[in-house]
C-alpha positions as CSV (number, residue, x, y, z in Angstrom):
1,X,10.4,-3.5,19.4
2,X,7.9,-3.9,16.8
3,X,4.3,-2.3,15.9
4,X,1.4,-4.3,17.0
5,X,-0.9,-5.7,14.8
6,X,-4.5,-3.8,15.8
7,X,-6.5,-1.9,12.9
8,X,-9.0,-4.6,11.7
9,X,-11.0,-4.1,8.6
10,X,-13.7,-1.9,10.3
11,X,-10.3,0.5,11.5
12,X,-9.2,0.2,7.7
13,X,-12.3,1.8,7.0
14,X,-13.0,4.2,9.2
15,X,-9.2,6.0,8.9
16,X,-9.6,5.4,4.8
17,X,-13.1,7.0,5.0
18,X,-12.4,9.9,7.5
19,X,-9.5,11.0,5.4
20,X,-11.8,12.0,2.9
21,X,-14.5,13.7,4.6
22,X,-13.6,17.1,5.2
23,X,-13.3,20.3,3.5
24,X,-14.2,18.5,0.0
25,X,-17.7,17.9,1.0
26,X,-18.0,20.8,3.7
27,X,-16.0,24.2,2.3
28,X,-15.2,23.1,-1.6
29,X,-18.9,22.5,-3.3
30,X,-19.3,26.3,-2.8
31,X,-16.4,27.0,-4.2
32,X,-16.9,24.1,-7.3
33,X,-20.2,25.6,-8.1
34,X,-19.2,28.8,-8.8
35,X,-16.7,27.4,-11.6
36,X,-18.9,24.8,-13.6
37,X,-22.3,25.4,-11.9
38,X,-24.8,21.9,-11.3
39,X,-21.7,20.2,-13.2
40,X,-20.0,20.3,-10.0
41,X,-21.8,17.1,-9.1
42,X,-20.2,15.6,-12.5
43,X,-17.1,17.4,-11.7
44,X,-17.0,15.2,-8.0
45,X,-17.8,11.8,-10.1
46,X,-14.8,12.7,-12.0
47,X,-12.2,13.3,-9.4
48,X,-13.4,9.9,-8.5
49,X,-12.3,8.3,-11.1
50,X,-8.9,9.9,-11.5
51,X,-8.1,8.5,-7.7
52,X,-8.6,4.6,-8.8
53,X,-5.0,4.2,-10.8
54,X,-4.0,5.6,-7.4
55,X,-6.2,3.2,-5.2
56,X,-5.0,0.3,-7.2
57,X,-1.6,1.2,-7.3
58,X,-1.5,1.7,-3.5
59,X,-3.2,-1.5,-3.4
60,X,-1.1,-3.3,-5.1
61,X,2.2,-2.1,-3.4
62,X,1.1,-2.4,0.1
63,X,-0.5,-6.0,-0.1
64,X,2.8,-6.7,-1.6
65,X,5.3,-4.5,1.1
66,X,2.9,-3.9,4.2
67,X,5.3,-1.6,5.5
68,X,5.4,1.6,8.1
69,X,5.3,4.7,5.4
70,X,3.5,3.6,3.0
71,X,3.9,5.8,-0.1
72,X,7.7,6.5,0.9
73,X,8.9,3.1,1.3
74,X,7.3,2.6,-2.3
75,X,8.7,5.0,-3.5
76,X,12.0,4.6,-2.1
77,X,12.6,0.1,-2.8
78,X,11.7,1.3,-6.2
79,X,13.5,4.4,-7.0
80,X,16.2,4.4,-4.8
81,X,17.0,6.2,-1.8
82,X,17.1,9.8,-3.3
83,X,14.1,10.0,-4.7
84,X,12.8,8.0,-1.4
85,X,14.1,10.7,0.3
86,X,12.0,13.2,-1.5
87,X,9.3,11.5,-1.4
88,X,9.5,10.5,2.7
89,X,9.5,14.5,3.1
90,X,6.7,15.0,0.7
91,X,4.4,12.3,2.3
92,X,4.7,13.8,6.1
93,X,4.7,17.7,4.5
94,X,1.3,17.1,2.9
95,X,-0.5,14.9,5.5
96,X,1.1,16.9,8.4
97,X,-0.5,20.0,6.8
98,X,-3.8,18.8,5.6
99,X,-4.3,17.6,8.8
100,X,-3.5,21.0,10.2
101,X,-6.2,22.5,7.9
102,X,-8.5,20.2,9.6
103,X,-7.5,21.1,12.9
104,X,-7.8,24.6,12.2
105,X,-11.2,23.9,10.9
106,X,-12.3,22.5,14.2
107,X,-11.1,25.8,15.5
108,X,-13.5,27.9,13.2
109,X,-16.4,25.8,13.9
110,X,-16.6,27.6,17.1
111,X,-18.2,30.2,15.8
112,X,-21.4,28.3,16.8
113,X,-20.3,29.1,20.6
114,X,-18.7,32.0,20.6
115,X,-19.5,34.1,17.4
116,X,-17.2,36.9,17.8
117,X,-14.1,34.1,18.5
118,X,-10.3,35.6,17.6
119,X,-8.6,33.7,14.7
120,X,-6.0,33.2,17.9
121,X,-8.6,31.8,20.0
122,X,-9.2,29.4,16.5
123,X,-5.8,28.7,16.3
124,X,-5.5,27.7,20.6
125,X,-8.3,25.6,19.6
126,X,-6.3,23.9,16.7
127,X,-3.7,23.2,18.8
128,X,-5.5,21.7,22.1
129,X,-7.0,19.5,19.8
130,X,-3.9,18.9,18.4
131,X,-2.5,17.5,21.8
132,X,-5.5,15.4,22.3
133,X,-5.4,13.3,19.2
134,X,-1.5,12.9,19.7
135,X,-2.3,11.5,23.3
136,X,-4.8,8.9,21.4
137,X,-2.0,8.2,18.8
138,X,0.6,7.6,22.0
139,X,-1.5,5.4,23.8
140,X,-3.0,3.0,21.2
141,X,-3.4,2.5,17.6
142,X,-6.1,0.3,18.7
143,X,-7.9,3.2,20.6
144,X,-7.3,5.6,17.8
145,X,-9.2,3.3,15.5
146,X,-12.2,2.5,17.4
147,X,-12.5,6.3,18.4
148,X,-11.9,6.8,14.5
149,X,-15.1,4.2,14.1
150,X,-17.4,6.0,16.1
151,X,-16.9,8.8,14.3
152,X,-16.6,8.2,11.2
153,X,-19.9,6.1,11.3
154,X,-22.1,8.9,13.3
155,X,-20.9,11.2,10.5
156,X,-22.1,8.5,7.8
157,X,-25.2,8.9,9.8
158,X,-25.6,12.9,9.9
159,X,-24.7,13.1,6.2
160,X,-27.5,10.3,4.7
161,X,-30.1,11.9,6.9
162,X,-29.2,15.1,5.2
163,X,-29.4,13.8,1.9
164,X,-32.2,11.5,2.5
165,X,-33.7,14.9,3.8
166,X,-32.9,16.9,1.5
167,X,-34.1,14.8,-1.9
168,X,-37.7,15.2,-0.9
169,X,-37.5,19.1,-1.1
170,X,-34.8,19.8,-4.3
171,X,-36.3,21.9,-6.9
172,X,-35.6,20.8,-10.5
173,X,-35.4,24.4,-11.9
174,X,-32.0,24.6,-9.3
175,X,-30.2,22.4,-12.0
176,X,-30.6,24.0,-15.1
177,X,-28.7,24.9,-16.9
178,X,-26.6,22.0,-16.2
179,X,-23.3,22.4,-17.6
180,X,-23.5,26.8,-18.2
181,X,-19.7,26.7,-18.7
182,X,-18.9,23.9,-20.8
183,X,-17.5,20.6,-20.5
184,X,-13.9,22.0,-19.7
185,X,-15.0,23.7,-16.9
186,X,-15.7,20.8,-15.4
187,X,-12.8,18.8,-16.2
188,X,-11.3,22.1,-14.8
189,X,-13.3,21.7,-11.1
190,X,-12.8,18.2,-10.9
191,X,-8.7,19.0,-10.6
192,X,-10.2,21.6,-7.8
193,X,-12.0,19.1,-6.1
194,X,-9.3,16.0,-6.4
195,X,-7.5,16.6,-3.6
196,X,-10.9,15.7,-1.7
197,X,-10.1,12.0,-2.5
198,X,-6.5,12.4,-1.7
199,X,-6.8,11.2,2.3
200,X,-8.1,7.5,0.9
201,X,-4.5,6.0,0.3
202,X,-3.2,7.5,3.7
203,X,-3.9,4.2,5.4
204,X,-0.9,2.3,3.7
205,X,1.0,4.1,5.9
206,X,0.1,2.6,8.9
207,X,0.1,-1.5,6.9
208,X,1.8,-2.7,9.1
209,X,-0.5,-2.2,12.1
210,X,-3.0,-3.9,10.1
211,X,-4.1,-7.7,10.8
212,X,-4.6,-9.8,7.7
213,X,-3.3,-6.5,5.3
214,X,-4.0,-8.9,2.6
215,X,-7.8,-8.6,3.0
216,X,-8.3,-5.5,4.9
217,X,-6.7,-3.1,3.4
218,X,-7.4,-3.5,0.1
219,X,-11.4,-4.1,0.9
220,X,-11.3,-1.4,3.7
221,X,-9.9,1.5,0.7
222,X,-12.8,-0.3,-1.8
223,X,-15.3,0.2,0.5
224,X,-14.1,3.7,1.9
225,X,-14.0,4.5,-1.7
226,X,-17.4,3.6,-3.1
227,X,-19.2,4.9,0.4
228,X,-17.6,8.5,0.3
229,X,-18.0,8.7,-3.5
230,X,-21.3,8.2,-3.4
231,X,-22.1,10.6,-0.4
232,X,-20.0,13.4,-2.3
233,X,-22.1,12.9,-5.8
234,X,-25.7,12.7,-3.8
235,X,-24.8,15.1,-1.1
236,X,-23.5,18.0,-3.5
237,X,-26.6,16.5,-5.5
238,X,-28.8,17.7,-3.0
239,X,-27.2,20.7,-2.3
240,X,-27.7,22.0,-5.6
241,X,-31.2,21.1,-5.3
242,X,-32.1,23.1,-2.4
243,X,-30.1,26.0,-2.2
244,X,-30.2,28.9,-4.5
245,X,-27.5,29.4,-7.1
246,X,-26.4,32.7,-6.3
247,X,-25.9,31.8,-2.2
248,X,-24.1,29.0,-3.2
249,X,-22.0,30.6,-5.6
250,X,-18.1,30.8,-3.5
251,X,-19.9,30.0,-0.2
252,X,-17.5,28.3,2.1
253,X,-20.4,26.8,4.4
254,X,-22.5,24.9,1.5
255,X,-23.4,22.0,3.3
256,X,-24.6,23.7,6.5
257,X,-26.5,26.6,3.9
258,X,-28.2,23.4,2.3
259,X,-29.3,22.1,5.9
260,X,-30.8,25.5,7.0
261,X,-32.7,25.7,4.2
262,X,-34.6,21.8,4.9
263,X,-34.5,22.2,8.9
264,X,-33.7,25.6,9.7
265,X,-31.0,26.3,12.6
266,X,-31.4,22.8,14.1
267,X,-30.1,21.5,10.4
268,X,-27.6,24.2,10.3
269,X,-26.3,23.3,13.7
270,X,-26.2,19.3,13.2
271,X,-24.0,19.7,9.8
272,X,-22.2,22.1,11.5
273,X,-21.6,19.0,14.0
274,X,-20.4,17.2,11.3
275,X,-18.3,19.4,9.7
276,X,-16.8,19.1,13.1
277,X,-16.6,15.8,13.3
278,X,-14.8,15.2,9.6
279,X,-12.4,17.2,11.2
280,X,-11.4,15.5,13.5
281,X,-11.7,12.6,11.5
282,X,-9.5,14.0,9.0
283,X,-7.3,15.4,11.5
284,X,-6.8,11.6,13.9
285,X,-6.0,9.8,10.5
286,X,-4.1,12.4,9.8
287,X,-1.5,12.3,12.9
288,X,-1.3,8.5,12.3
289,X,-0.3,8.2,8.5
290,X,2.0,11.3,9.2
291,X,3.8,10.0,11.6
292,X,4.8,6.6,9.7
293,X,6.8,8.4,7.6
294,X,9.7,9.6,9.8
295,X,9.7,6.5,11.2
296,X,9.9,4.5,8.1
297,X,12.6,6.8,6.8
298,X,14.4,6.5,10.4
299,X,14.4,3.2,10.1
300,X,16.2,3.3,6.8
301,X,19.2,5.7,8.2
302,X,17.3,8.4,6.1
303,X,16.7,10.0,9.2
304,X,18.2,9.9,12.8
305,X,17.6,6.8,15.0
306,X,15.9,8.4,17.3
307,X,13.1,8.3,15.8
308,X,12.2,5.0,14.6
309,X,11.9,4.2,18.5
310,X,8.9,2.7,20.0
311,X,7.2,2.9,23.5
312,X,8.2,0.2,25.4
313,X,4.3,-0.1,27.3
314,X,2.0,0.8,23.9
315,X,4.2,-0.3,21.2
316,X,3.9,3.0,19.0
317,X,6.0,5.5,17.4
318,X,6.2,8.0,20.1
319,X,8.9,9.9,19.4
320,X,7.3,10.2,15.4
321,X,4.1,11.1,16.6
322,X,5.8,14.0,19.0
323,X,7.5,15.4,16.3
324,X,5.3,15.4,13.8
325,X,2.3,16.8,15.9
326,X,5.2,19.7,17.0
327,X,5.5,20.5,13.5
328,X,1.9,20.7,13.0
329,X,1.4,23.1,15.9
330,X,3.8,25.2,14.3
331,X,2.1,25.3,11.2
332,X,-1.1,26.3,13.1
333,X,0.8,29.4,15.1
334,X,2.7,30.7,12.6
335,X,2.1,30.7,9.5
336,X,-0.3,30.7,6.6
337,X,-2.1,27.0,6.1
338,X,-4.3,28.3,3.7
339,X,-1.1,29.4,0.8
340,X,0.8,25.9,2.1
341,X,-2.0,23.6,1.2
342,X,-2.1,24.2,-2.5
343,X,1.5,23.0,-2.2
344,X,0.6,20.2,-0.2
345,X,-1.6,19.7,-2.8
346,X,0.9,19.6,-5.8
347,X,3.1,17.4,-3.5
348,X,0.5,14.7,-2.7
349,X,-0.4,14.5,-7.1
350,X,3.3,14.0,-7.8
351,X,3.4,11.0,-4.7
352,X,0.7,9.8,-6.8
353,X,2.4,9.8,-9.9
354,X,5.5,8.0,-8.3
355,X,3.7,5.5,-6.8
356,X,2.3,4.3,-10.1
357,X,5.5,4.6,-11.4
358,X,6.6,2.5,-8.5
359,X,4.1,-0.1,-9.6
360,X,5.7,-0.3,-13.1
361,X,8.9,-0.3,-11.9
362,X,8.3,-3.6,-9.1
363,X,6.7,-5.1,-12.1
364,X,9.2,-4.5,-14.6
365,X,11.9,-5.6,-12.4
366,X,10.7,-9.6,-12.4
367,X,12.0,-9.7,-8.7
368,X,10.9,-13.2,-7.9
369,X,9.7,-12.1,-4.1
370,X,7.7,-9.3,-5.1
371,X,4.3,-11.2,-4.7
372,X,1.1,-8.6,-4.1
373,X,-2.0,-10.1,-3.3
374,X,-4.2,-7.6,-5.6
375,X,-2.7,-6.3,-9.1
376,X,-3.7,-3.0,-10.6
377,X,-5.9,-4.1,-13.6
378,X,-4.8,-3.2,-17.1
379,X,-1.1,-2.9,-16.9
380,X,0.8,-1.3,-17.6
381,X,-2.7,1.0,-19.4
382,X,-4.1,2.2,-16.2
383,X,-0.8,3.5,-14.8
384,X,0.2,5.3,-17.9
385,X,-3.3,7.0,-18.5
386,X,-2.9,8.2,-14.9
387,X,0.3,9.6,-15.3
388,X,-0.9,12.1,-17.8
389,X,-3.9,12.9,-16.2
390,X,-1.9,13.9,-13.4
391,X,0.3,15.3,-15.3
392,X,-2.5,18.1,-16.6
393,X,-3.6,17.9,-12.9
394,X,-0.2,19.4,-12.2
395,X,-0.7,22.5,-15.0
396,X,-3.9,23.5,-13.3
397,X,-2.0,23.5,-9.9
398,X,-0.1,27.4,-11.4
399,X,3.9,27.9,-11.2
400,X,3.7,28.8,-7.4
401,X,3.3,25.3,-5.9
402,X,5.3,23.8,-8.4
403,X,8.0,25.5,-7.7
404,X,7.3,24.9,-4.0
405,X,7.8,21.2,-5.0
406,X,10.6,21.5,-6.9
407,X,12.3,23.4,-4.0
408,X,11.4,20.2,-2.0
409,X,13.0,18.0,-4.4
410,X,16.1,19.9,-3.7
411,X,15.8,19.7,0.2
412,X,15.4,16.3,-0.2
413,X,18.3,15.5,-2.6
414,X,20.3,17.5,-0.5
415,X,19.5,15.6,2.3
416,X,20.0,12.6,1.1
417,X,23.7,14.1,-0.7
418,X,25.0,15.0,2.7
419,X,23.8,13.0,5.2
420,X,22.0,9.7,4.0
421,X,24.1,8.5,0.8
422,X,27.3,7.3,3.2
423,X,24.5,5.2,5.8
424,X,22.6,3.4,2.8
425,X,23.5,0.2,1.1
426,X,20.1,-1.1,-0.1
427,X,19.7,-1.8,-4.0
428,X,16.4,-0.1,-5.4
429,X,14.0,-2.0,-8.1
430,X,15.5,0.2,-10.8
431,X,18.7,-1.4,-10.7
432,X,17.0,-5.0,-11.7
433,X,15.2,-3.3,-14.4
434,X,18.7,-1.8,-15.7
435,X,20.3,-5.4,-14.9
436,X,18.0,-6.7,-17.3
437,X,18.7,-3.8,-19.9
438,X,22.6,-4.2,-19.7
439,X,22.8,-8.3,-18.6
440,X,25.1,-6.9,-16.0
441,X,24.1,-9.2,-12.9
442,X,24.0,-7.1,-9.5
443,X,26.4,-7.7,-6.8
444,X,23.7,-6.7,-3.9
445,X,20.3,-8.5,-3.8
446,X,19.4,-7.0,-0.8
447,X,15.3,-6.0,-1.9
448,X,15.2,-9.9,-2.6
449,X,15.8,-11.0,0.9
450,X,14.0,-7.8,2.5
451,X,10.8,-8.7,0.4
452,X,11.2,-12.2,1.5
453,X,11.2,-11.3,4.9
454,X,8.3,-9.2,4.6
455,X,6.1,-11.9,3.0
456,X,7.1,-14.3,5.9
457,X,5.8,-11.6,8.3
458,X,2.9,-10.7,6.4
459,X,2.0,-14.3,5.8
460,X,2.9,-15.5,9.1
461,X,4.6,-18.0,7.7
462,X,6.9,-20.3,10.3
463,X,9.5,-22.2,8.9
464,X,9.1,-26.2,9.6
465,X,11.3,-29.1,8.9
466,X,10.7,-28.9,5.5
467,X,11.8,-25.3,5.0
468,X,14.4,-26.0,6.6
469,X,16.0,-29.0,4.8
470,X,14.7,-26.4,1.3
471,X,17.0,-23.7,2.8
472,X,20.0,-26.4,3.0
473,X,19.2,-28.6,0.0
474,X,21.8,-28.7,-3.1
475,X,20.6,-27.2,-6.4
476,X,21.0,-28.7,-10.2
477,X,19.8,-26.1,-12.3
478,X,20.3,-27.3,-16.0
479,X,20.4,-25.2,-18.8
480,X,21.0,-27.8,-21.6
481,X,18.6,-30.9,-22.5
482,X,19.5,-34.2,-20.9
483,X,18.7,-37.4,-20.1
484,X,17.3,-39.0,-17.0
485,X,20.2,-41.4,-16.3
486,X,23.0,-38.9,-16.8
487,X,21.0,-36.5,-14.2
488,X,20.4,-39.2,-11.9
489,X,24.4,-39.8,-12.3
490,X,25.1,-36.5,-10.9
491,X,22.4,-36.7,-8.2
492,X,24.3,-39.5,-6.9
493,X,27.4,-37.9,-6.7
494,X,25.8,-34.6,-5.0
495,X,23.7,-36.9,-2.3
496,X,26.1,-39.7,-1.8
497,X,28.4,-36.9,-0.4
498,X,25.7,-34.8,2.0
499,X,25.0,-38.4,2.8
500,X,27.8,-40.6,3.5
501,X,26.4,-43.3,0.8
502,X,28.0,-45.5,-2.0
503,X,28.1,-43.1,-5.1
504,X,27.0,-46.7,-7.1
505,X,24.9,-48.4,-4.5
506,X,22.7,-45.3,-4.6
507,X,22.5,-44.6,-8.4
508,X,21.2,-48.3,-8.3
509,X,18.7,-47.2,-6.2
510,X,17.7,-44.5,-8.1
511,X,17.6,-47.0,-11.4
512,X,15.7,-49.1,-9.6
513,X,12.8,-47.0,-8.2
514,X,12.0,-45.8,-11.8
515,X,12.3,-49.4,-13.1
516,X,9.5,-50.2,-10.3
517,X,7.2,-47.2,-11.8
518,X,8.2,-44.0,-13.4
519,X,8.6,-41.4,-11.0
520,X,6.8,-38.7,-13.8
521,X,3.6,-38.0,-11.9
522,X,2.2,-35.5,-14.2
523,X,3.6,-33.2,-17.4
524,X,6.7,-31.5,-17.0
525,X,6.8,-32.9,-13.1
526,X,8.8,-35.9,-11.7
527,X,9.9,-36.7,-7.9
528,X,12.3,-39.7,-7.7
529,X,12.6,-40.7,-4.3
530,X,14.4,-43.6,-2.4
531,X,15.0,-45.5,0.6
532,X,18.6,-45.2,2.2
533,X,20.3,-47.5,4.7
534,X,21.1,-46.3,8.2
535,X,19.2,-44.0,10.3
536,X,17.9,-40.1,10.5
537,X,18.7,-39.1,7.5
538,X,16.5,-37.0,5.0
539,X,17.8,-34.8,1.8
540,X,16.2,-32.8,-0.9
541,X,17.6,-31.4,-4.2
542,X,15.9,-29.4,-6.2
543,X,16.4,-29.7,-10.5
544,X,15.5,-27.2,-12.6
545,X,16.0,-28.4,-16.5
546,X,14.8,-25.1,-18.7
547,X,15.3,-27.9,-21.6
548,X,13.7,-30.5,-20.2
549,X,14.8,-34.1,-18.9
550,X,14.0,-37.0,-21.2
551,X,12.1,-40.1,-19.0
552,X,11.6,-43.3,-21.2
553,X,8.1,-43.4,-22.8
554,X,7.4,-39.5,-21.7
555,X,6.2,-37.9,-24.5
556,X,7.2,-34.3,-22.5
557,X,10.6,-33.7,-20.9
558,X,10.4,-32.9,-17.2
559,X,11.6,-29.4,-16.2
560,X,11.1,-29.6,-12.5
561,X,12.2,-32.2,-10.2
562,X,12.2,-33.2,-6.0
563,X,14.8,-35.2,-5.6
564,X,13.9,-37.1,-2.0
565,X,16.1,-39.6,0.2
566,X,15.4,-41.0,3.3
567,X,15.9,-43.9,5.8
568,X,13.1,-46.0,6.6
569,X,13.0,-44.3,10.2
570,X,11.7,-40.9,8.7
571,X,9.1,-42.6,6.7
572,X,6.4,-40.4,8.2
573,X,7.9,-37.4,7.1
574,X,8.7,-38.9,3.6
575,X,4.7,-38.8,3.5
576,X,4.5,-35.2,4.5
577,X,7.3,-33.9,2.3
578,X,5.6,-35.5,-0.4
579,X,2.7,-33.7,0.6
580,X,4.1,-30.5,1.2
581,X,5.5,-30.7,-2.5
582,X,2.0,-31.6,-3.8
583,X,0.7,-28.4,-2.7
584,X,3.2,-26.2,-3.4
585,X,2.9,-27.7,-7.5
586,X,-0.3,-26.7,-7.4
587,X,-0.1,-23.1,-6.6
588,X,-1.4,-20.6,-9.2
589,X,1.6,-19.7,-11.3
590,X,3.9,-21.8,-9.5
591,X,5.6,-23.1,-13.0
592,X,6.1,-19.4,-14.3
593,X,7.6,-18.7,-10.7
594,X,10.1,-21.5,-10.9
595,X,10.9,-21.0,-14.3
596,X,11.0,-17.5,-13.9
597,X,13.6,-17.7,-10.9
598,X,17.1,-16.1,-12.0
599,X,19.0,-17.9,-9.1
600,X,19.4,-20.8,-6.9
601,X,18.4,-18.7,-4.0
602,X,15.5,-17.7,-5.4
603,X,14.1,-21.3,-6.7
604,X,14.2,-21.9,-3.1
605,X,12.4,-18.8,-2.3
606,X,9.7,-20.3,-4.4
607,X,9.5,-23.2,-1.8
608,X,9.6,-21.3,1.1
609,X,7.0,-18.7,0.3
610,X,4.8,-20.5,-1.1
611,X,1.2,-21.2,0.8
612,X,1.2,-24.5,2.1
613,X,0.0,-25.9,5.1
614,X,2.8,-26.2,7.3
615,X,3.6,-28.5,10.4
């Protein structure tokens, strides 16, 4: 059984959005200030920017695969199936435990009840809340996107009041001076504060419970982006402008420090609220893109069966969202979330670094059914200018948590080594990219026919009559220049035969429908079609000339051709087909496509995924 189809662009948003509001805007500022001063507003406007390659890369490969998983199935149709491996654990490791952060943060907020609460009493907390969002993620995506809405947008609300508040009472002496540790210290706290924008991509994950992923997600991460950007820069803005330096130096509550100072305990207690509530925002979204991962690499004989299955009644990854919300609780009980998220850190900046590597590769590899409906601007510039900021993102991270990740690595590989090598078949975009090096052609095309099938899906395309007769059809794929009689010589023999004609009675047929008018019906293009006798019969072949045909009194040679014959009982759908053709011609990089296409399979690919209107 499949996934539904129920996070609409306002869902998009809301899980994008509530990713990213948590600790960054409600425990790090404290902690930023006290490295580069009022830079940390600068420092927060430059993490920013460091997470577009990423947005666009993401982007890119999910409008193009809007698939369960997200960063691991990237990672994994691109690199292979060991470094997918790696990179499956590494997605559902840091999620899992950011979102456990966040639960345990909704623990600690209850300080405002009870303050003389146990940090077990936090960490029961952590975990009932823990069983309540995995009951939402059970039940219904659906659900846990409109719950996800209401949050997410109430928060929005408690946070502009705040800095609409706030801006009328900020004291200008507060930001001077500015920058008191240099400009390195702030390159320095943007690394810090980076991870902040990390939850924004976490919604490719779940692609393929999106409707329309070719709009929404793309516009639900732009919008997610620019709206939480621009509540970090102007709330930290504020924050700086209201509190005093040396209170806001390290403190772990700066948001709530900056409300008591403008409303006194009622502001202190209605930031508190929404610390609460980003959260649990953080925390929902969390369960959700965590989850995927298992399930993608299930799915994939990565991982057992078991738990790719979904619930018969609310079509969702059950048995996923169980084990992933176990492993969370665990996390919460037992040990130390604070020394594991720096790792989860490190993991997520390497994810990001493979996904735009997985960009690069998809592009590199010329695979004809690769087709993303957003490309990440200035390739291959932007990708490579993010890999070594990352890169230095990395060094700032300390030895610690990158040998934490590369002990992953080897959990991963080792995985993979004994138990998922022997149950995986599938060929990676890497190998195309080494086909092309070596001119060694691959036995297995399987990423061809799976991205295929994944554009029909995500296009909804249904295959008519014409499809139908393209997925049969013959063919003729010169390489060498020729002219038009000696190709419409062999099309004779190819149709005659599918056809039960006269090889000579139809090549005078052919002769004598370009005698009537030539059958060129703009540069480069030409459809020759005829009448048959008898009845119900229709054919296509498909010529591809990369020297061109020569037509009488053409001054250029025709490299694609629709070869059509028909008897005069399907003359209605002679019309359409001709139809059908004159949209699919006049699709944007349609020529490059077909000329592009390294097969016969894949010219016909071109036909059959292309965007026409269809009976």
């Amino acid at each position: 059984m499949g996934l539904k189809k129920e996070l609409r662009l306002l869902e998009v948003f809301a899980i994008a959005a509530g990713a990213m509001i948590s600790s960054g805007l409600f425990v790090l500022p404290g902690i930023a200030y006290a490295k580069s001063g009022p830079a940390m507003i600068l420092a927060y406007f430059l993490a920013s920017l460091l997470i577009i390659p990423s947005l666009f890369a993401k982007a890119e490969l999910a409008t193009a695969m809007p698939k369960s998983g997200g960063t691991y199935f990237y990672i994994e149709r691109s690199l292979g199936p060991a470094l997918g491996t790696f990179g499956g654990f590494a997605n559902w490791f840091s999620i899992s435990l950011k979102s456990a952060f966040a639960l345990v943060g909704i623990g600690a907020f209850a300080v405002l009840i009870k303050p003389d609460i146990s940090p077990m009493e936090i960490k029961l907390i952590a975990v009932g809340a823990c069983f309540v969002f995995t009951g939402f993620n059970i039940v219904s995506v659906k659900i846990t996107g409109k719950i996800q809405i209401v949050l997410v947008f109430f928060l929005i609300v408690l946070i502009t009041m705040y800095i609409g508040r706030g801006f009328i009472s900020t004291h200008p002496a507060n930001y001077t001076p500015f920058m008191p540790g240099g400009f390195w210290s702030v390159v320095s706290t943007a690394g810090l504060v980076f991870v902040s924008f990390g939850g924004l991509t976490k919604i490719a994950s779940v692609a393929e419970e999106i409707k329309n992923p070719r709009k929404n997600l793309t516009l639900g991460m732009m919008l997610a982006f620019f709206v939480v950007t621009l509540l970090y820069v102007l709330a930290t803005g504020v924050t700086v402008g209201i509190v005093n330096g040396q209170d806001l130096s390290g403190s772990l509550i700066p948001i709530s420090l900056g409300a008591s100072a403008i409303m006194g305990k009622a502001g202190y207690i209605a930031l508190a609220v929404a610390a609460i509530i980003a959260f649990i925002t953080t925390a929902n979204s969390g369960i959700m893109a965590a989850s995927r991962s298992p399930l993608a690499m299930s799915r994939d004989n990565l991982l057992p069966g078991f738990l790719s299955r979904v619930h018969g009644k609310f079509s969702t990854p059950h048995v996923s969202i169980l084990l992933t919300s176990i492993f969370m609780i665990g996390v919460i009980l037992f040990l130390s979330i604070e020394d594991l998220v720096k790792t989860a850190s490190t993991l997520m900046i390497i994810l990001f670094m493979m996904v735009n590597i997985s960009v690069i590769v998809m592009r590199e590899s010329k695979i004809q059914n690769y087709r993303p409906d957003f490309k990440v601007p200035m390739y291959p510039f932007l990708p490579a200018a993010a890999l070594t900021c990352y890169g230095f993102l990395l060094i700032e991270m300390g030895m610690v948590p990158l040998l934490s990740a590369a002990l992953f690595f080897v959990l991963g590989f080792l995985s993979y080594l004994f138990y998922s090598r022997r149950r995986v078949k599938r060929t990676a975009a890497i190998m195309h990219v080494v086909e092309r090096i070596t001119a060694k052609e691959l036995k297995s095309k399987t990423l061809e026919q799976e991205l295929k099938q994944i554009v029909l899906e995500r296009d909804e395309i249904v295959e008519d009559r014409f499809d139908c007769l393209v997925k049969q059809c013959e063919v003729l794929d010169l390489r060498e220049s020729t002219d038009i009689d000696t190709v419409l010589h062999r099309l004779s023999d190819i149709l005659a035969a599918r056809c039960g004609l006269d090889i000579d009675r139809l090549y005078s047929l052919f002769v004598e429908r370009e005698k009537q008018s030539c059958t060129v019906i703009k540069p480069g293009l030409a459809i020759p079609h005829v009448i048959i006798p008898g009845k119900d019969k229709f054919d296509i072949v498909l010529v591809r000339a990369d020297k061109g045909i020569i037509f009488p009194l053409q001054e250029e040679p025709v490299r694609t051709m629709f070869v059509l014959v028909g008897t005069v009982d399907g003359r209605n759908f002679h019309l359409r087909s001709l139809m059908s053709i004159a949209q699919i011609v006049q699709e944007p990089g349609f020529i490059k496509k077909w000329m592009g296409a390294r097969t016969a399979d894949e010219l016909k690919d071109v036909i059959l995924l292309s965007g026409r209107k269809r009976d």
